[in-house]
VEXKE-324724 format. One record per residue (C-alpha): x, y, z; residue in three letters. Coordinates in nm, 2 decimals, decimal comma. Layout:
BEGIN
<r><c1>X</c1><c2>Y</c2><c3>Z</c3><type>ALA</type></r>
...
END
This chain:
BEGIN
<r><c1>12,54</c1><c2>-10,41</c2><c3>21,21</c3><type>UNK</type></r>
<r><c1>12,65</c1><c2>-10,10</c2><c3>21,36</c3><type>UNK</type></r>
<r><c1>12,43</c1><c2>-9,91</c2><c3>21,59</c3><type>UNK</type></r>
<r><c1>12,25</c1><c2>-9,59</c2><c3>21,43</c3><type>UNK</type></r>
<r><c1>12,39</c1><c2>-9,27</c2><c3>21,55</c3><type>UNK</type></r>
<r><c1>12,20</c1><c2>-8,96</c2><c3>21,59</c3><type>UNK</type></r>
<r><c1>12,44</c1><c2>-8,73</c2><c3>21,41</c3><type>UNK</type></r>
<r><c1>12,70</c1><c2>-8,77</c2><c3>21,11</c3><type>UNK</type></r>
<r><c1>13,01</c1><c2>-8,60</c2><c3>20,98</c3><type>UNK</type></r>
<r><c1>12,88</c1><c2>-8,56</c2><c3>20,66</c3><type>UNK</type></r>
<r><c1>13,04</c1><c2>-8,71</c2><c3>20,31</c3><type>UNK</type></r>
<r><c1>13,15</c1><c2>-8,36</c2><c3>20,21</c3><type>UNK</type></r>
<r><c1>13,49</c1><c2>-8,40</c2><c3>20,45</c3><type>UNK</type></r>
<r><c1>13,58</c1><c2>-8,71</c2><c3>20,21</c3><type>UNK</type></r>
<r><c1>13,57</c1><c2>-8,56</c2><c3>19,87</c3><type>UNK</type></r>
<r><c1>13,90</c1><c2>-8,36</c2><c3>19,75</c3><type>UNK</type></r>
<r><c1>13,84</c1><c2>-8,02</c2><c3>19,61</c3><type>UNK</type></r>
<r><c1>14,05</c1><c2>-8,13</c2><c3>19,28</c3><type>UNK</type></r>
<r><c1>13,82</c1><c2>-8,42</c2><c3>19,24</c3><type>UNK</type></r>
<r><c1>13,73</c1><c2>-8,29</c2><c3>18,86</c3><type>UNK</type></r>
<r><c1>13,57</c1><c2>-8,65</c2><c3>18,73</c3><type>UNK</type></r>
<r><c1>13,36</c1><c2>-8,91</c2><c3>18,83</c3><type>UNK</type></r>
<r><c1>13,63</c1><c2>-9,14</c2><c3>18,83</c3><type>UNK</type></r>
<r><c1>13,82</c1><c2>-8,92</c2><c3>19,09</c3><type>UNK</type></r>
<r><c1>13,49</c1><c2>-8,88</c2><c3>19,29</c3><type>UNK</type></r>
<r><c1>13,47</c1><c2>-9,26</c2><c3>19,27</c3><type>UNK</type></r>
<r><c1>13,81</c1><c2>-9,31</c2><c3>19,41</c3><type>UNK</type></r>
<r><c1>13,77</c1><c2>-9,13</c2><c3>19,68</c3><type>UNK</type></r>
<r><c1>13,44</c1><c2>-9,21</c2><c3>19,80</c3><type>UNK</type></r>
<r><c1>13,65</c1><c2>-9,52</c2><c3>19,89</c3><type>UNK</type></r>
<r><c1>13,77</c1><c2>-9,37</c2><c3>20,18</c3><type>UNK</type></r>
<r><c1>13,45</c1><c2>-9,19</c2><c3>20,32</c3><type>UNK</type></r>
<r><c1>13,37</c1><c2>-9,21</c2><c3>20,68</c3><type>UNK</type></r>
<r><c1>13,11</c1><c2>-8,98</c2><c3>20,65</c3><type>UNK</type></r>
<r><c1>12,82</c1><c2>-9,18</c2><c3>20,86</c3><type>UNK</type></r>
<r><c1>12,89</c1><c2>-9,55</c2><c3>21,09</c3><type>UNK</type></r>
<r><c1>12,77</c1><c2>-9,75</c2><c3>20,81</c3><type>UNK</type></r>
<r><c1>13,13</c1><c2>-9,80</c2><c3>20,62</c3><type>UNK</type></r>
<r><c1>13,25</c1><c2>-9,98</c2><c3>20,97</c3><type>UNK</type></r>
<r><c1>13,04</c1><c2>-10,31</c2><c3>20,88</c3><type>UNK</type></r>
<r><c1>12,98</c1><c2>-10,28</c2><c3>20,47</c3><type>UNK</type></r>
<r><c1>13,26</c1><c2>-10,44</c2><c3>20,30</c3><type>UNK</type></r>
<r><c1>13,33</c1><c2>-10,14</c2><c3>20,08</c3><type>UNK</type></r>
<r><c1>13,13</c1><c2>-9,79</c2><c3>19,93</c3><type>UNK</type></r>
<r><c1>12,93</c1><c2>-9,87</c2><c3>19,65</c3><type>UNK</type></r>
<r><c1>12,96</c1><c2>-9,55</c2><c3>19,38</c3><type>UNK</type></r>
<r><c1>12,76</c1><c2>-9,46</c2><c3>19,10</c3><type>UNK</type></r>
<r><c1>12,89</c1><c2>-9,66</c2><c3>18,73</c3><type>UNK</type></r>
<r><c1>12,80</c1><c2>-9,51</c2><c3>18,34</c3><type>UNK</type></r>
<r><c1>12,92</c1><c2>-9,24</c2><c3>18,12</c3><type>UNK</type></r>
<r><c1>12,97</c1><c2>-8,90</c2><c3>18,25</c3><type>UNK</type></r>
<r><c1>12,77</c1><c2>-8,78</c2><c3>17,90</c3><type>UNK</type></r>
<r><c1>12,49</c1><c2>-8,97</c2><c3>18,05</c3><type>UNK</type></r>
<r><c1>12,15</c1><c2>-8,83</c2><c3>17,98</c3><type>UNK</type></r>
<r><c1>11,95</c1><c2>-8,98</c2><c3>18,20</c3><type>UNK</type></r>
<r><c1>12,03</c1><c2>-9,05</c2><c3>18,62</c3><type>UNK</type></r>
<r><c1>11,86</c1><c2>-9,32</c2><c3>18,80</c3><type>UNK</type></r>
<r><c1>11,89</c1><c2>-9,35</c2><c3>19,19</c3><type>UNK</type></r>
<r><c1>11,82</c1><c2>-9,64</c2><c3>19,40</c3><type>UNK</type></r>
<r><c1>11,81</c1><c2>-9,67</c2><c3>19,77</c3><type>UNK</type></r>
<r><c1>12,11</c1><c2>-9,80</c2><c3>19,90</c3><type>UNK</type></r>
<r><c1>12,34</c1><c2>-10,09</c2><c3>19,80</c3><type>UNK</type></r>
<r><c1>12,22</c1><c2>-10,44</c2><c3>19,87</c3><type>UNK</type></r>
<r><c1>12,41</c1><c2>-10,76</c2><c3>20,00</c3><type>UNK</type></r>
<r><c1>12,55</c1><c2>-10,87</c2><c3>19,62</c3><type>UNK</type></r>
<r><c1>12,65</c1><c2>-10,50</c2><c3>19,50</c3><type>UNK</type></r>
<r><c1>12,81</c1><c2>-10,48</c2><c3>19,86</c3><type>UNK</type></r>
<r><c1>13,06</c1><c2>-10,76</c2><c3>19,74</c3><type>UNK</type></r>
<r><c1>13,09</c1><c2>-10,65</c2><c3>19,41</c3><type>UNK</type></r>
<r><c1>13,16</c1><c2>-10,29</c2><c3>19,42</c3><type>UNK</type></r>
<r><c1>12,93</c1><c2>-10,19</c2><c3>19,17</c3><type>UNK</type></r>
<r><c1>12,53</c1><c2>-10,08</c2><c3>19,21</c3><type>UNK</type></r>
<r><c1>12,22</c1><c2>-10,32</c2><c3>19,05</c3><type>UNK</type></r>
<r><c1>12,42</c1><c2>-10,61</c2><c3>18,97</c3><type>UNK</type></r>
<r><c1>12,18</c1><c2>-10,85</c2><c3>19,17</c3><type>UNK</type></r>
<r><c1>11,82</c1><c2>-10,92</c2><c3>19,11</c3><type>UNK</type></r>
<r><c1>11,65</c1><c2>-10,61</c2><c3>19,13</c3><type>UNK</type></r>
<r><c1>11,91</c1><c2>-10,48</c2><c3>18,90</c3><type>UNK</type></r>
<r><c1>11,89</c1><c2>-10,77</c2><c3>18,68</c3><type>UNK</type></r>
<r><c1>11,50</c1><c2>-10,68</c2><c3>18,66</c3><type>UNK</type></r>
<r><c1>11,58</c1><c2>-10,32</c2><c3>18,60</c3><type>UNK</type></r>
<r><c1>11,81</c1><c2>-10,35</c2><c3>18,27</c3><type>UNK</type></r>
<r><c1>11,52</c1><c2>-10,59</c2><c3>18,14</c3><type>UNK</type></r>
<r><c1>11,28</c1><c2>-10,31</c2><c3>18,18</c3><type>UNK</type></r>
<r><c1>11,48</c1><c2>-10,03</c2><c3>18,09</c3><type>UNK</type></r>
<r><c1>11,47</c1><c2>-10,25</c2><c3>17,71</c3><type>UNK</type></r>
<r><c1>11,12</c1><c2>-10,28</c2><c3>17,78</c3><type>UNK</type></r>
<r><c1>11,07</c1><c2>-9,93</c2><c3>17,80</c3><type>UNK</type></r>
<r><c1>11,30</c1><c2>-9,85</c2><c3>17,48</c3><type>UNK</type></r>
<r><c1>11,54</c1><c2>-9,66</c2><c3>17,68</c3><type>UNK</type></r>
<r><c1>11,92</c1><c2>-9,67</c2><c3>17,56</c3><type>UNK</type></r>
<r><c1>12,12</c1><c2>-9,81</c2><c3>17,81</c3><type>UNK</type></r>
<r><c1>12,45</c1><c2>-9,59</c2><c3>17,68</c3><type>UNK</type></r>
<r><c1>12,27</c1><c2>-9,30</c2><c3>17,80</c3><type>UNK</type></r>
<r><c1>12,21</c1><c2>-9,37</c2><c3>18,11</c3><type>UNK</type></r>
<r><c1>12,40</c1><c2>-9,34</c2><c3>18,50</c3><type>UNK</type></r>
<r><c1>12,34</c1><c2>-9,62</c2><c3>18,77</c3><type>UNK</type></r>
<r><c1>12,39</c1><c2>-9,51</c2><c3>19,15</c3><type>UNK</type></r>
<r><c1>12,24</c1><c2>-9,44</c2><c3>19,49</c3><type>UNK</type></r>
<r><c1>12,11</c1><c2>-9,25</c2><c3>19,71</c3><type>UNK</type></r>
<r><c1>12,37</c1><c2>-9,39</c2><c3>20,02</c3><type>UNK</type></r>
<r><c1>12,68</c1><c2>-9,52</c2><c3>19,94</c3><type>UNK</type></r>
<r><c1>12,71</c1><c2>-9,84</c2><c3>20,21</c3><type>UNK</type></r>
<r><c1>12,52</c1><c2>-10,12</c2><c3>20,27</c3><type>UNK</type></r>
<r><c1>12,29</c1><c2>-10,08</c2><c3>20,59</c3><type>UNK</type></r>
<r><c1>12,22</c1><c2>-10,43</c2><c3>20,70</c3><type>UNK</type></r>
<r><c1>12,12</c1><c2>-10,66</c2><c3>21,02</c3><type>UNK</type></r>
<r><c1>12,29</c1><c2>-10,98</c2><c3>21,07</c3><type>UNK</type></r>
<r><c1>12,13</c1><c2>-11,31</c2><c3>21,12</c3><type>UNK</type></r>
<r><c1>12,29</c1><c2>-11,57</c2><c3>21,11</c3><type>UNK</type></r>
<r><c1>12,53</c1><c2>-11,58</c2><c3>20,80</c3><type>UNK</type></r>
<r><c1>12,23</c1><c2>-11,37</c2><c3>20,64</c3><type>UNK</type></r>
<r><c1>12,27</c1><c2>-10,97</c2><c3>20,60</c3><type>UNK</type></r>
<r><c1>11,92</c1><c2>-10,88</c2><c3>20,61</c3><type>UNK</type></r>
<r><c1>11,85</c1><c2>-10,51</c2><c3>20,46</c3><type>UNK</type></r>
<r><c1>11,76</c1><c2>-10,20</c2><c3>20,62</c3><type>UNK</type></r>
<r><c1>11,65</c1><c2>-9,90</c2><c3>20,48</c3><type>UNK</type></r>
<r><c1>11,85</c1><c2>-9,60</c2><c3>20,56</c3><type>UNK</type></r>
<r><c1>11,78</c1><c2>-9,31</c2><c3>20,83</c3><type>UNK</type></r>
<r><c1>11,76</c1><c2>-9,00</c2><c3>20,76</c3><type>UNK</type></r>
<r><c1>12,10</c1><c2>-8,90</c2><c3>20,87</c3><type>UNK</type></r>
<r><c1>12,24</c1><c2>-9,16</c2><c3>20,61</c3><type>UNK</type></r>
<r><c1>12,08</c1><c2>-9,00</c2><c3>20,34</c3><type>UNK</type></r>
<r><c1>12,18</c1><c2>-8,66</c2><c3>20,42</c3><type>UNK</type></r>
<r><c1>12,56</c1><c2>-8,73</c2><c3>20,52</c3><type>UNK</type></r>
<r><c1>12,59</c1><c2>-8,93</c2><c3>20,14</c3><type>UNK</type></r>
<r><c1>12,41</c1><c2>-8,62</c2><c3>20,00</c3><type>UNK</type></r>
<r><c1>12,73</c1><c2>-8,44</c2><c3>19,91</c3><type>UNK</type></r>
<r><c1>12,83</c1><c2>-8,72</c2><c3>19,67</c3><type>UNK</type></r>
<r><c1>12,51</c1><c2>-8,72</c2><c3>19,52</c3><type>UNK</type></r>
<r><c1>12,55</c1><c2>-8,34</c2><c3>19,46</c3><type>UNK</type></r>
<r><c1>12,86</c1><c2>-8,41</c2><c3>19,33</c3><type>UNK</type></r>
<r><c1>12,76</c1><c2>-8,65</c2><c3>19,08</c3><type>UNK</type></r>
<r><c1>12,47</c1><c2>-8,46</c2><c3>18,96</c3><type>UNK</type></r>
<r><c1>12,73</c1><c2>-8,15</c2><c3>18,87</c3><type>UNK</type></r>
<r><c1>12,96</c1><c2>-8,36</c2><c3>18,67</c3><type>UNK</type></r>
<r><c1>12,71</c1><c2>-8,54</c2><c3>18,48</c3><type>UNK</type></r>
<r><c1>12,44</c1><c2>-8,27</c2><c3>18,43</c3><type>UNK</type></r>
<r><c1>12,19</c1><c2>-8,47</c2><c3>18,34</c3><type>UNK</type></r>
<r><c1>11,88</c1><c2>-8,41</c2><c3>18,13</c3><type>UNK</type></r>
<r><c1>11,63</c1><c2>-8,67</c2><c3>18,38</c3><type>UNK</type></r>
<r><c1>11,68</c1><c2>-8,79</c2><c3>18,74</c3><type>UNK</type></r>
<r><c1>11,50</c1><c2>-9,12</c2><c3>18,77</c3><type>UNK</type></r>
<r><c1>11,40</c1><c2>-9,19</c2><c3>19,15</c3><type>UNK</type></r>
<r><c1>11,38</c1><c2>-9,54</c2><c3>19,26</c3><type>UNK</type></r>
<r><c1>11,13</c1><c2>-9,61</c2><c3>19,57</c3><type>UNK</type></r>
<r><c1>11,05</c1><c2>-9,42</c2><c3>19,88</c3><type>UNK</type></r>
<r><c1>11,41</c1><c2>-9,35</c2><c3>20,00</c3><type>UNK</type></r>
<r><c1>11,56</c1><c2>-9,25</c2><c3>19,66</c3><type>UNK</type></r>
<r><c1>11,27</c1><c2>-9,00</c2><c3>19,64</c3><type>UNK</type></r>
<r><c1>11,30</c1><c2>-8,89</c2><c3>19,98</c3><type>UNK</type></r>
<r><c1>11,66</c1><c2>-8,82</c2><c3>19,96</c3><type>UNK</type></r>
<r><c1>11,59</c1><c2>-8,52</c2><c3>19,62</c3><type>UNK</type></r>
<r><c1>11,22</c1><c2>-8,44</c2><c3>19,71</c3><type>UNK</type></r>
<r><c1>11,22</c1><c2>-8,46</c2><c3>20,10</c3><type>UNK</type></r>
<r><c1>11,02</c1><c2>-8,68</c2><c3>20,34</c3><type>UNK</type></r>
<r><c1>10,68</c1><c2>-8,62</c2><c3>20,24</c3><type>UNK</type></r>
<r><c1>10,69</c1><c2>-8,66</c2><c3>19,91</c3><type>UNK</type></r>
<r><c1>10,49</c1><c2>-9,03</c2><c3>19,84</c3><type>UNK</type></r>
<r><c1>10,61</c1><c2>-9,21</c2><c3>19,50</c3><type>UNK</type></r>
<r><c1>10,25</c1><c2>-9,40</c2><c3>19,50</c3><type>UNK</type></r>
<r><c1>10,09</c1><c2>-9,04</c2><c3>19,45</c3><type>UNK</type></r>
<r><c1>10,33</c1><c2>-8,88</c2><c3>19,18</c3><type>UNK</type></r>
<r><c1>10,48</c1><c2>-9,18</c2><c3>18,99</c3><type>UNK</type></r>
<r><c1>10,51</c1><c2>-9,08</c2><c3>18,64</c3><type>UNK</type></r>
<r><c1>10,50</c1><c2>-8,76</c2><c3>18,69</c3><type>UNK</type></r>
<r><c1>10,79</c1><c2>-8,49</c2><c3>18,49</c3><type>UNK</type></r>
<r><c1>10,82</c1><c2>-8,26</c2><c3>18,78</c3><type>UNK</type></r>
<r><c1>11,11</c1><c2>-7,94</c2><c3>18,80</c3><type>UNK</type></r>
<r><c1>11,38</c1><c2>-8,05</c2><c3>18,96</c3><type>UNK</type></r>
<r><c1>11,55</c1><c2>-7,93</c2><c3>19,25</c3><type>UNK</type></r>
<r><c1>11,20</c1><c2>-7,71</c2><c3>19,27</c3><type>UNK</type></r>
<r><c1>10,99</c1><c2>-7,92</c2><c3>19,30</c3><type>UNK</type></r>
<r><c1>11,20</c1><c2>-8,08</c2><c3>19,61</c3><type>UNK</type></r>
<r><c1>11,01</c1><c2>-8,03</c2><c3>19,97</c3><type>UNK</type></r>
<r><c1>11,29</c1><c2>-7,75</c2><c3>20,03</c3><type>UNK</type></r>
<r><c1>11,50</c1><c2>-7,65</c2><c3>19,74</c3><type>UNK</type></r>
<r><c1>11,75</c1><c2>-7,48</c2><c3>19,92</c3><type>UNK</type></r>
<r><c1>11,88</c1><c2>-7,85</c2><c3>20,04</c3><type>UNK</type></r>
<r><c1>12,01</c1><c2>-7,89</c2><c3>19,72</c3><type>UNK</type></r>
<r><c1>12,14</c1><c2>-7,55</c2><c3>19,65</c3><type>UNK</type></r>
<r><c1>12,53</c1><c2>-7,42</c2><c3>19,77</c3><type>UNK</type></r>
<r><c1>12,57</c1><c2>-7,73</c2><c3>19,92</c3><type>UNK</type></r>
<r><c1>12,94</c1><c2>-7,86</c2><c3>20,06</c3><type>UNK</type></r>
<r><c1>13,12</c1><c2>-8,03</c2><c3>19,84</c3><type>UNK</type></r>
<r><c1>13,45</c1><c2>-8,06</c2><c3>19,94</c3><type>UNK</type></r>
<r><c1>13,69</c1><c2>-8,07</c2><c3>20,22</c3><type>UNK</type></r>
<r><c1>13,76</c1><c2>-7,68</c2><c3>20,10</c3><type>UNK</type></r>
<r><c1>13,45</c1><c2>-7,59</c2><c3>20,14</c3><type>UNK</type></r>
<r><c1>13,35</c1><c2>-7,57</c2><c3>19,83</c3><type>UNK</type></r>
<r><c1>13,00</c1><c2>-7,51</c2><c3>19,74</c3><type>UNK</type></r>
<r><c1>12,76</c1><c2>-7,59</c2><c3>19,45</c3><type>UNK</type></r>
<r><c1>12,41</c1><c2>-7,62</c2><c3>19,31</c3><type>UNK</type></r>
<r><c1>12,24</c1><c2>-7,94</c2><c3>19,21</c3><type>UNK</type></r>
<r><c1>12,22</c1><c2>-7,87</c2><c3>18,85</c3><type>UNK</type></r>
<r><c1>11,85</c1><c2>-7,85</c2><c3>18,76</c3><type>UNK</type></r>
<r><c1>11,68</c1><c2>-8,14</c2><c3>18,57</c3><type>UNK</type></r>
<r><c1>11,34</c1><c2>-8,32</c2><c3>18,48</c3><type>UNK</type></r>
<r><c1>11,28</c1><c2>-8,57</c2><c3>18,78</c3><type>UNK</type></r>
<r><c1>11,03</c1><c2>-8,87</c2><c3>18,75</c3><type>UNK</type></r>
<r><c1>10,93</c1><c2>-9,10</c2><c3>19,03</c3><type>UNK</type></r>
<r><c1>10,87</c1><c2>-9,47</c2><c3>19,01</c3><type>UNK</type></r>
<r><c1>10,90</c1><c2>-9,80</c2><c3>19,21</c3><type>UNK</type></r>
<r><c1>11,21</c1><c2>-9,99</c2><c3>19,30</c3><type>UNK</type></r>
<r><c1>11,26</c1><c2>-10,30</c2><c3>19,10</c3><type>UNK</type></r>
<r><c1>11,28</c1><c2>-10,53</c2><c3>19,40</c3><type>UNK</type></r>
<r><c1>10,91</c1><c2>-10,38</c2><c3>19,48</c3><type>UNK</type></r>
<r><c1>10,85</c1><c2>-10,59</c2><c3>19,17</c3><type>UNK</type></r>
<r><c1>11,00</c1><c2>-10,88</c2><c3>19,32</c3><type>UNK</type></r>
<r><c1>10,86</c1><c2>-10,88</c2><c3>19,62</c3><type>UNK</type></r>
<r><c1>10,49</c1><c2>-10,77</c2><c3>19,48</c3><type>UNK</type></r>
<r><c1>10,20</c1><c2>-11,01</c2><c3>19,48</c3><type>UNK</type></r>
<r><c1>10,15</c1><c2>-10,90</c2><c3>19,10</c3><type>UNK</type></r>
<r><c1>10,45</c1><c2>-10,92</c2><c3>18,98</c3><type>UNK</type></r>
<r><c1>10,37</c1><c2>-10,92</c2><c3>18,58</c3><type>UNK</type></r>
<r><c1>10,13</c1><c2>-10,60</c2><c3>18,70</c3><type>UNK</type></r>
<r><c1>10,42</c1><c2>-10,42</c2><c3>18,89</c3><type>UNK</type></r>
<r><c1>10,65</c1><c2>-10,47</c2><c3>18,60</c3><type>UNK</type></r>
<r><c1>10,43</c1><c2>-10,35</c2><c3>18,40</c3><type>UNK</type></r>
<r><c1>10,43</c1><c2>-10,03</c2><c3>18,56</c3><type>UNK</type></r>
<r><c1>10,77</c1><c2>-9,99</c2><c3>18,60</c3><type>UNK</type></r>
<r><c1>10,82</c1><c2>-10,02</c2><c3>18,26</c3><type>UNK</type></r>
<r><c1>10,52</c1><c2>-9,74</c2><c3>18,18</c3><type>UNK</type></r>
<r><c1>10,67</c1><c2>-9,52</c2><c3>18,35</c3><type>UNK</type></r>
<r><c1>11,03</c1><c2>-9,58</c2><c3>18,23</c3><type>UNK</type></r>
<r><c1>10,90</c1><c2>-9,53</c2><c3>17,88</c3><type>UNK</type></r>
<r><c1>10,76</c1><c2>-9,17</c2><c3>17,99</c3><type>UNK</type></r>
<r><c1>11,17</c1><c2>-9,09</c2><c3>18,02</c3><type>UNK</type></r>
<r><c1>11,21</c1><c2>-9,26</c2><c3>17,64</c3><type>UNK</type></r>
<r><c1>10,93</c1><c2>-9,03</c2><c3>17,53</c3><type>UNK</type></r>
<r><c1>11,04</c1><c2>-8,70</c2><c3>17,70</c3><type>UNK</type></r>
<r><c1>11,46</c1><c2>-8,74</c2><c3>17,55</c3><type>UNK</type></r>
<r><c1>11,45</c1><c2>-8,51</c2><c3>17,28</c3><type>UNK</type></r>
<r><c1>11,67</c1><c2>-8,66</c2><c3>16,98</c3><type>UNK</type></r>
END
């Protein structure tokens, strides 16, 4: 694992200005060297769903399986997650998968690449391509999954176990607002707004897997999950 550095370019040098769709955003967040992380990850791990989808949900980071594969919540905690978004009633069509950094942070041991949650500077280089998501897709709820995720659209003090649940304003109800507002979205300089949405904060699936409670934490999850179902009009 490369070593953390103080300071990143910033994912916004990566994304071409006639990058119109998600597909074109996907392709060329391939290429972004916008913080150390891409040198040891085997690839950048972009968002996957319709670009009429409703509903965004964002995760930490890629792990070791969605590294390999390319695509986000393809291994356990992901498998956990589409079980409870059909406990919770929610429409899988209508939803967006991605996260909040692109590449997997990890430490090696052995043959093992043990996680590590992103730094600061990781989530605010990949911000640009979150920003860039949320303006193609415009969608109705943001979903934020565990501490990172909700640090990276509400700021650093914001605590999921205080507010999960919770329908709060989005960008406004973010720590600062103005994060999320004219920021650079391509190597033109071109600027935009975070479209604004209904945010909701809730656990990360693998907090489920890793909880002493596990049929309680689900349980949860999926309660607060079936607060989005509720609040979709239609």
């Amino acid at each position: 694992m490369a070593e953390q550095t103080g300071s990143a370019v910033g994912a916004q040098r990566f994304i071409p200005p006639d990058a119109d769709t998600i597909d074109d955003l996907r392709s060329a967040a391939g290429g972004c060297r916008g913080c150390e992380l891409y040198r040891d990850s085997s690839q950048t791990v972009f968002g996957r769903g319709d670009e009429s989808a409703r509903v965004v949900l964002v995760g930490e980071q890629p792990g070791d399986m969605e590294d390999q594969k390319g695509l986000p919540f393809v291994g356990p905690a992901g498998r956990l997650l589409r079980r409870a978004v059909d406990d919770a009633g929610l429409d899988p069509g209508v939803l967006y998968l991605t996260n909040a950094v692109k590449h997997f942070r990890f430490e090696a041991r052995g043959k093992r690449r043990i996680h590590q949650t992103p730094d600061q500077v990781h989530i605010t280089a990949c911000r640009p391509w979150l920003v860039a998501e949320f303006a193609r897709l415009r969608p109705e709820i943001v979903v934020v999954l565990g501490a990172t995720a909700a640090k990276a659209l509400l700021g650093p003090s914001f605590r999921v176990t205080r507010q999960r649940g919770e329908l709060l304003l989005w960008p406004e109800s973010a720590q600062h607002p103005e994060d999320f507002q004219r920021v650079p979205v391509d190597n033109a300089g071109q600027r935009a707004d975070a479209p604004t949405a209904r945010l909701l904060a809730t656990i990360h699936p693998s907090a489920v897997l890793r909880a002493d409670d596990q049929d309680k934490a689900y349980e949860g999850l999926v309660a607060d999950l079936s607060i989005v179902t509720r609040a979709l009009p239609g």
